[in-house]
N, C-alpha and C positions, 0 to 999 in steps of 0.2 A: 220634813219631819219623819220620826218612824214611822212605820205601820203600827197600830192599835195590835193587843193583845191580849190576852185573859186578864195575864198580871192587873195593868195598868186600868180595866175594868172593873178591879175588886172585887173577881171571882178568884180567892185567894183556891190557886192549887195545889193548899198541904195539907192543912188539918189536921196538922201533924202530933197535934196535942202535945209539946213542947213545953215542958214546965218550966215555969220562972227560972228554976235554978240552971237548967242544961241550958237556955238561951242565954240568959248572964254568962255562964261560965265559956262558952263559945263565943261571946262578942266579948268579954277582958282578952281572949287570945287573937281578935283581931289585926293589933298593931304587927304580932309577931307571922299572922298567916300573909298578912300584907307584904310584910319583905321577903318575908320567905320566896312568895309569888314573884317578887322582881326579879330576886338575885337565880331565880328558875328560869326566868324567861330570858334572864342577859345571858345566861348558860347556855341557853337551848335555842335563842334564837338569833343571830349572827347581827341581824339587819338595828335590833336595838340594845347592844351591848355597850357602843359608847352614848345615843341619847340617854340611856339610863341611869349613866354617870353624877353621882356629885346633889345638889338641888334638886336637879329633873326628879331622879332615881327616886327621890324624899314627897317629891310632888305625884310623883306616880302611885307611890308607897299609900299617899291619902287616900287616891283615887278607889282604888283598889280596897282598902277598908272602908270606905263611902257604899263601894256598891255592894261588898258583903253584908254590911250593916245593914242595905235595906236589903238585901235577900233574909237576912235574919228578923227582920222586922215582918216582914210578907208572912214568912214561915210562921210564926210564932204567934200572930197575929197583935204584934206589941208595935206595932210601927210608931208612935210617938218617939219624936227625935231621929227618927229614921228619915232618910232619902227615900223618895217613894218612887214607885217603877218609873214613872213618865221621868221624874229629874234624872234617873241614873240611865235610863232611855235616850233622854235626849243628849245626854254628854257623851254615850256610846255613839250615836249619830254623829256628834260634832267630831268625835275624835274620826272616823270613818271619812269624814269631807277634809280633816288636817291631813293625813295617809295621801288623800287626792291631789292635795292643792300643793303635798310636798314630791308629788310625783314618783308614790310607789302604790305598789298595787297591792290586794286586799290578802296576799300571801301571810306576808310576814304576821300581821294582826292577825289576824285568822290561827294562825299556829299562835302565837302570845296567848289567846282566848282559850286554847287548849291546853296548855300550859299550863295556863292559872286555874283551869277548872281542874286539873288533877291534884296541883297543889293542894288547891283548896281545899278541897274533899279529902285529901290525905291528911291536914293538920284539923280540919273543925270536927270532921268524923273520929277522931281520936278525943276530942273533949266530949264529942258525945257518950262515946263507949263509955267516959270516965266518969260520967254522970247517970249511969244505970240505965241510958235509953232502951229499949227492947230493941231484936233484933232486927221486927218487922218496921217500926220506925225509924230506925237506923236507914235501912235498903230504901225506903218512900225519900227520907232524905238526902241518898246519891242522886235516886234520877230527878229532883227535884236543884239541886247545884248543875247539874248538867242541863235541866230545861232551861234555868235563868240563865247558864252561859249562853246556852243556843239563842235566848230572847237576845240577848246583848250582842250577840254574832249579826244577827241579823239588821239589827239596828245601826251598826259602823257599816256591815254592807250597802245600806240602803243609803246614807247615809255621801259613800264613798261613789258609789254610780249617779246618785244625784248632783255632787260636786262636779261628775265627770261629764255627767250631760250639761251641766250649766255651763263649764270650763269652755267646755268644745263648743255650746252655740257663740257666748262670747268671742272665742278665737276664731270662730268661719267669719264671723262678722269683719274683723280686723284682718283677715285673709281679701276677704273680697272688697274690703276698701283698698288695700294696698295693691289687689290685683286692679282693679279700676284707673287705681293713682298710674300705674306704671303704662297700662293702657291709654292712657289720655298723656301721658309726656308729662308727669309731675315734674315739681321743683326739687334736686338731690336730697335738699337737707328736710323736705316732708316726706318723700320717699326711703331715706333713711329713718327718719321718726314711724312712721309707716310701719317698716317692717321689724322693727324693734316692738312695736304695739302687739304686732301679730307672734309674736316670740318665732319671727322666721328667719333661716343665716341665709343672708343674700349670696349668692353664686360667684364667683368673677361674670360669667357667659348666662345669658339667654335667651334661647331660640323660641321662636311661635309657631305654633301650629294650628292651622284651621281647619274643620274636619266637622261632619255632620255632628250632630246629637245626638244622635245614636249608635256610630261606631266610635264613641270615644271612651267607653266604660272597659273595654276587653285593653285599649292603649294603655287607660291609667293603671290597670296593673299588672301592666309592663312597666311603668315608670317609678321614678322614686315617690317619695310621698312627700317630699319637697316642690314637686311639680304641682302651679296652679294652675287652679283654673274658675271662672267666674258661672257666677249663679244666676246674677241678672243680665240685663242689656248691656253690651257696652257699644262704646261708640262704632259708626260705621258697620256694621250688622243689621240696623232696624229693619233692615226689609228682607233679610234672610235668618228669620229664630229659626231652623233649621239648624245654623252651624255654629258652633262653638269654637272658644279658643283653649290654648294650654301654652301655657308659658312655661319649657323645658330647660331646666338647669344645662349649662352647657352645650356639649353638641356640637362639637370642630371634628374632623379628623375622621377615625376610626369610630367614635361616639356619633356622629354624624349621620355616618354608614347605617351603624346597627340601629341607629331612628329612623332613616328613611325606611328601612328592611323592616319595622318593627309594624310601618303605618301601608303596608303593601294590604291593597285590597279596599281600602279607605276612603279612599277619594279625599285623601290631602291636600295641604297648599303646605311646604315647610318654608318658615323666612329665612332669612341670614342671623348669624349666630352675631350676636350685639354684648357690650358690656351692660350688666343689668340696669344700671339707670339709663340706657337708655334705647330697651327695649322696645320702646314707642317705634323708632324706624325699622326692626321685624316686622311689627305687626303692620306699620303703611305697607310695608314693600307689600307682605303675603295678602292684603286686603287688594292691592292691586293687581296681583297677579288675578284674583277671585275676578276680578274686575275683567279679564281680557276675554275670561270665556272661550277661555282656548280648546280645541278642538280634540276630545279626549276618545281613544277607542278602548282604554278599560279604567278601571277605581286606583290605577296602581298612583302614587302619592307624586306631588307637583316639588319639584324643587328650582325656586325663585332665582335662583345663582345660575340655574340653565338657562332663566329668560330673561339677560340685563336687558338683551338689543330690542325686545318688543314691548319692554317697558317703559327705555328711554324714549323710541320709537311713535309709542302709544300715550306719553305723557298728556300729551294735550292735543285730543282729535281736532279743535276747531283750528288751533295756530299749525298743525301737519297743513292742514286744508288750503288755511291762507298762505301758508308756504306753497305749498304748489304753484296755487294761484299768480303767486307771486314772480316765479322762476321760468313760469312758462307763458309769460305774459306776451311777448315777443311771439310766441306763435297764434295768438289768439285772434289774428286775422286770415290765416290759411284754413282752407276747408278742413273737415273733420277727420278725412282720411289721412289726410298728408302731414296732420298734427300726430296721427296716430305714430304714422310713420316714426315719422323725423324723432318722436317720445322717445320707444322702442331702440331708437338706433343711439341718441343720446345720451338712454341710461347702460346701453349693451359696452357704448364707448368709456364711458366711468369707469364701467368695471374692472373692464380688460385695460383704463390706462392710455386708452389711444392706439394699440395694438391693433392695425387695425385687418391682418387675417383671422382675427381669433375674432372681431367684430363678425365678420361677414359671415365664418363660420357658425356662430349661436343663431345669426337671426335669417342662414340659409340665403344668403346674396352673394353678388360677386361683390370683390374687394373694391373695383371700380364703382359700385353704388355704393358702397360705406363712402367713399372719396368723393364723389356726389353730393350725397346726404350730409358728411360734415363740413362742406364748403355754402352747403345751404345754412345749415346752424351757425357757421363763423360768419355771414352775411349779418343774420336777425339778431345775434348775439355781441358781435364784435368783439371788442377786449376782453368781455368778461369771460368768455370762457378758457380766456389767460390768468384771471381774477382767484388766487385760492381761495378769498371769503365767498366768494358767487359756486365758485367748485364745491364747496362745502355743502353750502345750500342744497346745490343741484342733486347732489349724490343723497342728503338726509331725504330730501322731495319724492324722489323719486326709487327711491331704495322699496 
């Protein structure tokens, strides 16, 4: 609602002492100040030249001698049959939240309000001369058309930023369920409902990024204002509300670059750049890299694409474990040293292929102890280390 005001109080600010006849003769010229006042404002202001077209134009035309008529009524102190400040108040308001809800800003009206106050006072102020007002009464009744313009100014302003803080907790609300939705792996077609709720144009691409809660306010305005990011818990997080996420529109290539370069100093995780539904595997990947705990000597930002192999690697510490267990079973009756050995010389041979000067050379032996050592593992081992599924093993195990 608007704010309260003198007017709307019945601390009438004229006392203008308005005689019967000069207020008649000022409200018969209503209909004609009223258009005048349109075809002013389609003139003068760009933004409602064709709403004011046609019907509209006629429906505005009422408006407009509705609220003269109760500024003449206030003045005069004749209000019967008059619109009283609150009704012509509160349509000022409502018209202020239409502005909003049509997605222009408080410009255009603003100048229209000015407009019509010049108008105004240029056609009613001439019935007044006409009807012998004094001069001193005449001047009381400019700055009294320009107070009720101001009252009315204030009333769509209020009116228009109320619409706009309504608007926007509405839409954060349907921002962060859709930001939720995409985090949790929604289903396309509520994902798409989703973000059609939140009036957001889904991407082709988008990247995740995880980053404290407190270096993420200097990023977002770095970023577009397309870029989400959530307000509550989302999954996978619960034990670090320290870090946040942001799901960044696009992000391949050279776009890519200039976000890693953007989050330098941060202490980033970036995922892989995904088609937007199904941003969910970003966000696993960069929640797993968080996960590795990798061993960092500054804040500079983590890119997930550098760490497939410790990912794939790291998948699953207990089945790595049982795999070992598994491959090195065969030495699990030699002493502890000579397991060590024979390990050492097993995985040095993997690497190198069989090569076996390049063995001897990393692990500092002669060639004759490589030949040694892997005639002792072709014993414990036999076939399998002809085996490419057992070789596979061997080399994931032991890598």
């Amino acid at each position: 609602m608007p704010r309260s005001s003198n007017w709307d109080r019945g601390l009438s600010p004229a006392e203008l002492d308005l005689s019967p006849d000069a207020a008649e003769a000022m409200r018969a010229e209503l209909p004609k100040v009223a258009e005048a006042v349109v075809g002013a404002i389609r003139a003068e202001v760009p933004s409602y030249a064709d709403p004011f077209k046609g019907e509209m134009g006629r429906t505005i035309e009422n408006a407009v001698a509705l609220a003269l008529g109760g500024f003449l009524g206030i003045a005069s102190g004749q209000t019967e049959g008059s619109a009283s400040f609150a009704q012509v108040a509160d349509a000022a308001y409502a018209l202020g939240r239409g502005e909003a809800r049509g997605g222009r800003t408080m410009e255009a009206l603003l100048n229209a309000y000015r407009v019509g106050a010049r108008i105004a006072w240029r056609d009613m102020s001439g019935s007044a001369v006409a009807t012998g007002l004094p001069a001193l009464t005449i001047a009381r009744f400019a700055e009294l058309v320009f107070a009720y313009i101001d009252e009315l100014s204030a009333a769509s302003a209020a009116g228009h930023a109320d619409e706009l803080a309504t608007t926007g907790r509405v839409r954060q609300r349907y921002l962060e369920r859709l930001t939720q939705h995409l985090l949790r792996g929604g289903p396309p077609d509520a994902l798409v409902a989703a973000a059609e709720r939140a009036d957001w144009e889904p991407p082709r691409l988008l990247t995740v990024v995880i980053l404290p809660e407190s270096r993420s306010r200097g990023v977002l305005a770095q970023l577009g204002s397309d870029t989400l990011q959530p307000t509550e818990q989302v999954p996978g997080l619960e034990e670090r509300p320290d870090l946040t996420v942001l799901l960044v529109p696009g992000s391949t290539g050279s776009a890519r670059t200039a976000l890693i370069r953007s989050l330098a100093g941060r202490d980033a995780v970036v995922g892989p750049s995904r088609p937007w539904l199904q941003v969910q595997s970003s966000y696993d990947r960069a929640l797993r890299v968080v996960g590795l705990d990798l061993e960092r000597t500054s804040p500079a930002p983590v890119d997930t694409e550098e760490h497939l192999s410790e990912l794939i690697l790291g998948a699953d510490d207990r089945a790595m474990e049982d795999l070992r267990l598994q491959v090195l079973e065969p030495l699990a009756e030699l002493r502890p040293a000579v397991v060590e050995k024979l390990t050492e010389t097993l995985r040095s041979w993997l690497l190198h292929q069989g090569r076996r000067d390049e063995v001897a050379a990393e692990l500092f032996v002669h060639p004759q102890t490589v030949r040694y050592r892997m005639q002792q593992l072709r014993e414990l081992y036999g076939d399998r280390l002809s085996d490419p599924d057992w070789l596979l093993r061997l080399t994931i195990a032991l890598a």
